[in-house]
N, C-alpha and C positions, 0 to 999 in steps of 0.2 A: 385400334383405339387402346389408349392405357388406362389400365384397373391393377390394383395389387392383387395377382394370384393367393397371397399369403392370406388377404381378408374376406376377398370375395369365395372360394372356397371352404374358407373355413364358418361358412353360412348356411343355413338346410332352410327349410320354406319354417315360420312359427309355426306350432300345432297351436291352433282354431279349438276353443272348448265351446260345445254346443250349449246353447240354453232355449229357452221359450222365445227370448229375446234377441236372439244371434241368430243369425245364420253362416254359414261359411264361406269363405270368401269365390268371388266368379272366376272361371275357369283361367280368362285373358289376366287375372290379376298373379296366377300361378305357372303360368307359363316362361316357356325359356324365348326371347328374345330373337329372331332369325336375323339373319342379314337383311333379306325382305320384306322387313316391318317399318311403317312409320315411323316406330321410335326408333329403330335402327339407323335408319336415312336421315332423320333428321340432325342426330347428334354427330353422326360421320359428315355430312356437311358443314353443320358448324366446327367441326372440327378440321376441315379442308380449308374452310374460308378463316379462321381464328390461330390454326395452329395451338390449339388447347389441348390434343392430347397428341402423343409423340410414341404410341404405341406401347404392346409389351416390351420390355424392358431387356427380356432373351431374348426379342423377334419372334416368340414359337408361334403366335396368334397370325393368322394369314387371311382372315374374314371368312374362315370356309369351312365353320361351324358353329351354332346357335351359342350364345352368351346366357348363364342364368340371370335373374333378376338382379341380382348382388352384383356378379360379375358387371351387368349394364350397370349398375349403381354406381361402383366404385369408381367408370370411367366419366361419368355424368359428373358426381362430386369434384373429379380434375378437372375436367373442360370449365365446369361455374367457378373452382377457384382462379381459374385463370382466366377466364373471363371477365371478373370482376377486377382484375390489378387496374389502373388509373387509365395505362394509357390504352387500352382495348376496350373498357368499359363506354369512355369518351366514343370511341368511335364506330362500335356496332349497332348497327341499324335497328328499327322496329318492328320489322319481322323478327328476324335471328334475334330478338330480345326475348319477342310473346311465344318461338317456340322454345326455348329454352325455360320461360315460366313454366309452360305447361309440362313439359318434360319431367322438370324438378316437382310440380304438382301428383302427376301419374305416378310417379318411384316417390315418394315423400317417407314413404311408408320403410324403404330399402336406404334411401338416404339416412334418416334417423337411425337407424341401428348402425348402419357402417360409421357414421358420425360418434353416434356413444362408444364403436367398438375401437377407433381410434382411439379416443380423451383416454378409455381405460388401458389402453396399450401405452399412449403418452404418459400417464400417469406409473404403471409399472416399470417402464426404462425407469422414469425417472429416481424411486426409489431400488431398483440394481444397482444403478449408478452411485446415488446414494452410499448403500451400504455393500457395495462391490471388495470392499479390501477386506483383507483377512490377514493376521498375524503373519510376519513375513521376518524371516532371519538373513541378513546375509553376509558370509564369511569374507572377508578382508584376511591380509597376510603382508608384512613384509622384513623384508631381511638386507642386513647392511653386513660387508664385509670391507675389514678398512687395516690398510698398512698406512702406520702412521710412526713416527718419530720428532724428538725431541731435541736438539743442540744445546750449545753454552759453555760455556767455562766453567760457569761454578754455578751451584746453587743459591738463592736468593736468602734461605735461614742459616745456612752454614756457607760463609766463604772457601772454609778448606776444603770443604768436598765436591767434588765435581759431578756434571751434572751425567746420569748413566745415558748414554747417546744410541743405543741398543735400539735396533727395529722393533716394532712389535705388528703383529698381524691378530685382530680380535673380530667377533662377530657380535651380533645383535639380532635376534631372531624376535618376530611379533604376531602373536594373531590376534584376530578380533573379530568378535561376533556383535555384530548391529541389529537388534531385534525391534520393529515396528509395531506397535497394537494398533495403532488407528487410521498409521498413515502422516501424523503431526507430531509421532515421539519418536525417540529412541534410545533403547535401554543398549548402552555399552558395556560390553567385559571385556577387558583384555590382559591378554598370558603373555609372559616377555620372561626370555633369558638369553643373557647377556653377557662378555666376557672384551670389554676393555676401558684397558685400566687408565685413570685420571692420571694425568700429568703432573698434577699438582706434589704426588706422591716422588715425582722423580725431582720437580725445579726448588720447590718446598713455596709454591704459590699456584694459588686458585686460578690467575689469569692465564694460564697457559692450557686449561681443562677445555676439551673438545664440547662439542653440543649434542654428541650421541655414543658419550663415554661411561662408564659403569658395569660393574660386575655382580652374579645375583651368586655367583661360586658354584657355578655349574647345579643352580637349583631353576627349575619354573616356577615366577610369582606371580599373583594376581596383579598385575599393573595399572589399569584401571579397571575402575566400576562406577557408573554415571547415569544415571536419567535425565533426560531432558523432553520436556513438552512445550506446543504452543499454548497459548492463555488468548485466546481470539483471536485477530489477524495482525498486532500488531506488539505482541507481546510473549516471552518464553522463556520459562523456569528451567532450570538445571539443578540436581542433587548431586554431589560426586562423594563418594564415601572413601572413594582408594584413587590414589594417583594423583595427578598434575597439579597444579598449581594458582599462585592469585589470579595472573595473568591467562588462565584458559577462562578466565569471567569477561575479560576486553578484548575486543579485536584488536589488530593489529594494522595501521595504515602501510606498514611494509611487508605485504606477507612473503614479498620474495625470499626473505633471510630468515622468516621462523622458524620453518622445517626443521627439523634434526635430521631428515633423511632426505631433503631435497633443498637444501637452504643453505646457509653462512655453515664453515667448519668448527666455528669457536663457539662457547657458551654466551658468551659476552654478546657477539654479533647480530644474536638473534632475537634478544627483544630490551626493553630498557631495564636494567636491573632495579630499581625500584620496584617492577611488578615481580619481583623474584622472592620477595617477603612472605614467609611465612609457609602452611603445608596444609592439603584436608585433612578432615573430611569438610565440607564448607556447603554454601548453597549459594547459583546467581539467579541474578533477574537481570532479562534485556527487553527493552520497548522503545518502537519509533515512534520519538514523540511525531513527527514529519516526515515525507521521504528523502529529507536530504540532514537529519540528525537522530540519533542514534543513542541511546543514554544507555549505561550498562552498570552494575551494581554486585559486590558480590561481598561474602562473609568467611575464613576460614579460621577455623579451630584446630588447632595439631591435636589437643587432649580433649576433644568433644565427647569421646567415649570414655574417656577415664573419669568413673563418680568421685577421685577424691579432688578432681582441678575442675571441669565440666567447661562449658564453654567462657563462662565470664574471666576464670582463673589461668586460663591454657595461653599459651601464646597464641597470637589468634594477628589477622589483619583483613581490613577492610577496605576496599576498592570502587570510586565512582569514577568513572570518562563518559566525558562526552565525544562523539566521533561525528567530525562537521564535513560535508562534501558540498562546497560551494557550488563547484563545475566540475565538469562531467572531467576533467585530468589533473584535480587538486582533492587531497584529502587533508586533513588536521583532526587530531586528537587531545585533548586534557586530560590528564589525569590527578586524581587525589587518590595517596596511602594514606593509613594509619594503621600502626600495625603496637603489637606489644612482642618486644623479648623475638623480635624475629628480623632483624639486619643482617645475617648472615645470607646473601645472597648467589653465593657459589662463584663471581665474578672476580669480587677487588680483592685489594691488601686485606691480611692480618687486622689493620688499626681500623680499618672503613666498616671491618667486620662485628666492630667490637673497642668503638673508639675510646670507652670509659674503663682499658687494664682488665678485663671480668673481674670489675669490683662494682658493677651493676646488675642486679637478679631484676631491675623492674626501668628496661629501657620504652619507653614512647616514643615513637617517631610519627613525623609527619611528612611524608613523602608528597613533593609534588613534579609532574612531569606534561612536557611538550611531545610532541613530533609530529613528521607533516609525509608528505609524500607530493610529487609534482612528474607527470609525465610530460615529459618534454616531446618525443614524439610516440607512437604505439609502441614502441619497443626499449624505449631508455628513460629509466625513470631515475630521480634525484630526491635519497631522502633525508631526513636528520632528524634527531632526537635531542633532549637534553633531562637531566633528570635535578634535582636539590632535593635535600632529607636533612629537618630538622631533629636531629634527637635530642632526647633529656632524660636524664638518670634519675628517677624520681624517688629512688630511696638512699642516693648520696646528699651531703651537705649542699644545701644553697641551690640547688635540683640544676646541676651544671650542663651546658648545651653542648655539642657540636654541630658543624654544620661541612655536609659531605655535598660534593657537585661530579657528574659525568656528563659525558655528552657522544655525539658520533654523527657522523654522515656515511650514507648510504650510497653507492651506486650500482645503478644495474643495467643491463643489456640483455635482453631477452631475445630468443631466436638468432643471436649471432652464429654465423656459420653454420646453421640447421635451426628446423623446428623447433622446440621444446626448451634449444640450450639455454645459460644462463651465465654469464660472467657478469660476477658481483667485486664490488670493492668497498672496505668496511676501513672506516678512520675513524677513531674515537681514543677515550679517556673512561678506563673504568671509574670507576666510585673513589674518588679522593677526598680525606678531609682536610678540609683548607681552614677549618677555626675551631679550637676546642679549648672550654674553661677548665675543661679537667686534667687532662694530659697531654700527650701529643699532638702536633698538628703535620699534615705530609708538604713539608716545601717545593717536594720534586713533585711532576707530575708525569704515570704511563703513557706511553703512543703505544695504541695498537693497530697496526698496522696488516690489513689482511686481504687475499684475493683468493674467486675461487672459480674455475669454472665446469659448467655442470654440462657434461656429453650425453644429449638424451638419443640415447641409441636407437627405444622402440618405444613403444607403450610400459613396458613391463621392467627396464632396463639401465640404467644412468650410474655413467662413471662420473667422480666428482673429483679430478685433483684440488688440490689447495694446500697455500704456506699462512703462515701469521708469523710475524715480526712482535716483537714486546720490547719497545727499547724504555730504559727506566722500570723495569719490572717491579714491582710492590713500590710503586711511588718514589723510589732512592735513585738517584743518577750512580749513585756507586754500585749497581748492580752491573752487573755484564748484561749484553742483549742475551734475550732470549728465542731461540727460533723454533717450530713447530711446522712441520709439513705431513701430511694424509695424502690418501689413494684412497676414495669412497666411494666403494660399488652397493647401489641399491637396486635390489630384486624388490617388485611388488605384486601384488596376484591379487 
């Protein structure tokens, strides 16, 4: 017969207080159980003919020692719940009913306590479970090692000089510590030094700058620092004091190319430069309004901390997308900028950067942007983006516009030739401006031109060669192409 050892044991007989009134209970009510008792017989039958109890649980029980009360208890409590399911109930007879009443009558007494001793046993898992989690840290790491080089003829700001074509081999080193308080947060830091150098330094243009390029001059700096929590089941705040940018407030419907350490080799590549405006410290909110749309919102201040500019005076920009998933292998996203004094997106030309001569201290843009994603089957997916940004110079005459457009297509193959791999191919047009009242306008327009594919070795391990092509470099067809190739090994732990 089955009984929980854990409950029935853990039972001793009530101690009986005597009064005038009371007496103590009879001997048969205090006794252990034999195999040769009526109530023994009778619930081991119904339990022959119902299959309501399935024994102890280790086997140790062999019928060939007396049960306590409890112990009988606990096995009686199994056989009536299982007796009572719909379709056993339906069809046990009127005897094996009336003894089984009278059973549960006799132990009523053992029943009710093993009963209460359950709910309060129910009841404590449930608050363990409850409040089971405890602050919890956990150490991330990883490290990029990348030989990379630059071609060309000449330089894109000075035609006489040529472009220095020199290998360079640089590292990038990251840790980070992820610390939980509830289980629904997590408070990030992360240490980063770093040692390679932007391209742009050699071509005399930003489109040639890698996606995981930068020097900290052999110093470790605080990289990020960020809190994020949920706000109920459908909602969740982020503070980021140090580090990243508009865009860690929006998802991304291509996350294949966002990486810097697993992704597209170019800055450009990896996400729409529109969302490249602007710097923390900032604060997002994300909430599903639905499970198939996604609203996300965010605010960044470069001079939040400085009392003589504060947030209203600081360059600053502000981000709403919404992210649509009609079907289970289509995504689409919108996006709205507005940013102040913050166009410089580390991507385009010189002019895209800074379309009004910097004879504007107080630029307004309004950034608007597309992109989609479409899996065509599990493994190859096709994406595209497009970007437009209205600027206006609001402390020039006659508050003068331009109007900048980019765009790009995406594609990818995942798991080609092994697990993990990744061959991407990136087409696109940085940030061009095509109309401006105030000065220049770009007539020529960049192809960037990029492939790259990712050798996922192990878990721990992924070589990434890749080239990019720049034909039209800084928007002028009178530039020479520009060519850029990597070797990018990423450690991660």
């Amino acid at each position: 017969m089955y009984c929980d050892p854990a409950i029935a044991h853990s039972q001793t007989t009530p101690w009986v207080e005597y009064s005038q009134n009371q007496i103590s209970p009879s001997v048969a009510q205090l006794s252990d159980i034999h195999p040769d008792d009526w109530a023994f017989q009778a619930l081991q039958s119904l339990a022959n003919e119902y299959e309501c109890i399935i024994g102890y649980p280790d086997g140790s029980y062999k019928g060939d020692r007396p049960l306590s009360r409890y112990e009988f208890a606990a096995a009686l409590s199994a056989c009536t719940v299982r007796l009572n399911e719909h379709f056993i109930r339906d069809n046990i007879n009127s005897d094996d009913w009336a003894t089984l009443q009278r059973l549960q009558k006799d132990f009523a007494t053992e029943l009710a306590t093993i009963n209460q001793q359950v709910d309060d046993l129910e009841a404590r898992t449930a608050t363990l479970t409850a409040q089971q989690f405890s602050p919890t840290t956990k150490f991330e790491g990883e490290v990029i090692f990348a030989l990379a080089g630059v071609g060309g003829n000449s330089r894109v700001d000075d035609r006489d000089k040529s472009i220095d074509n020199n290998i360079i081999f640089g590292e990038r080193v990251r840790l980070e510590l992820n610390t939980s308080f509830n289980g629904s947060d997590r408070l990030r830091i992360r240490l980063q030094s770093r040692d390679i150098p932007e391209f742009e330094d050699a071509t005399g243009t930003q489109m040639a700058n890698l996606g995981f390029d930068g020097t900290t001059e052999g110093n470790i700096e605080l990289d990020r620092l960020d809190y994020e929590t949920h706000i109920g089941e459908r909602a969740s705040v982020v503070l980021s004091l140090v580090g990243g940018g508009l865009g860690d407030y929006a998802s991304t419907v291509n996350p294949l190319f966002s990486g810097s350490g697993d992704g597209a080799i170019s800055l450009f590549a990896r996400e729409n430069p529109i969302r490249r405006q602007g710097s923390v410290p900032g604060i997002g909110l994300t909430y599903e309004l639905t499970d198939d749309i996604l609203l996300e919102l965010g605010y960044i201040a470069r001079g939040a901390t400085d009392p003589e500019v504060g947030i209203t005076q600081s360059p600053y920009a502000a981000i709403a997308q919404a992210t649509i998933e009609p079907t289970d292998f289509a995504q689409l996203s919108l996006t709205y900028v507005r940013s102040f004094n913050g166009m410089d997106t580390g991507t385009s030309s010189a002019l895209a950067s800074d379309p009004f001569d910097d004879d504007s201290d107080a630029i307004i843009a309004n950034s608007f942007g597309a992109e989609a994603s479409v899996n065509v089957s599990p493994n190859f997916t096709i994406g595209g983006r497009v970007g437009y940004i209205q600027a206006i110079a609001k402390d020039l005459k006659d508050d003068p516009q331009a109007d900048l457009f980019t765009w790009a297509v995406l594609l990818g193959w995942k798991d080609l030739a092994g697990e993990g791999n990744l061959l991407g191919v990136v087409a696109g047009q940085p940030l061009r401006v095509t109309q401006n009242q105030y000065g220049d306008r770009e007539s020529d327009a960049t192809l960037h031109l990029e492939t790259f594919y990712r050798w996922q070795i192990n878990d721990n391990i992924a070589i990434t060669p890749g080239f990019l092509l720049l034909l039209h470099p800084e928007n002028n067809a009178s530039n020479d192409p520009i060519y850029v190739g990597t070797i990018r090994t990423t450690l991660s732990f």
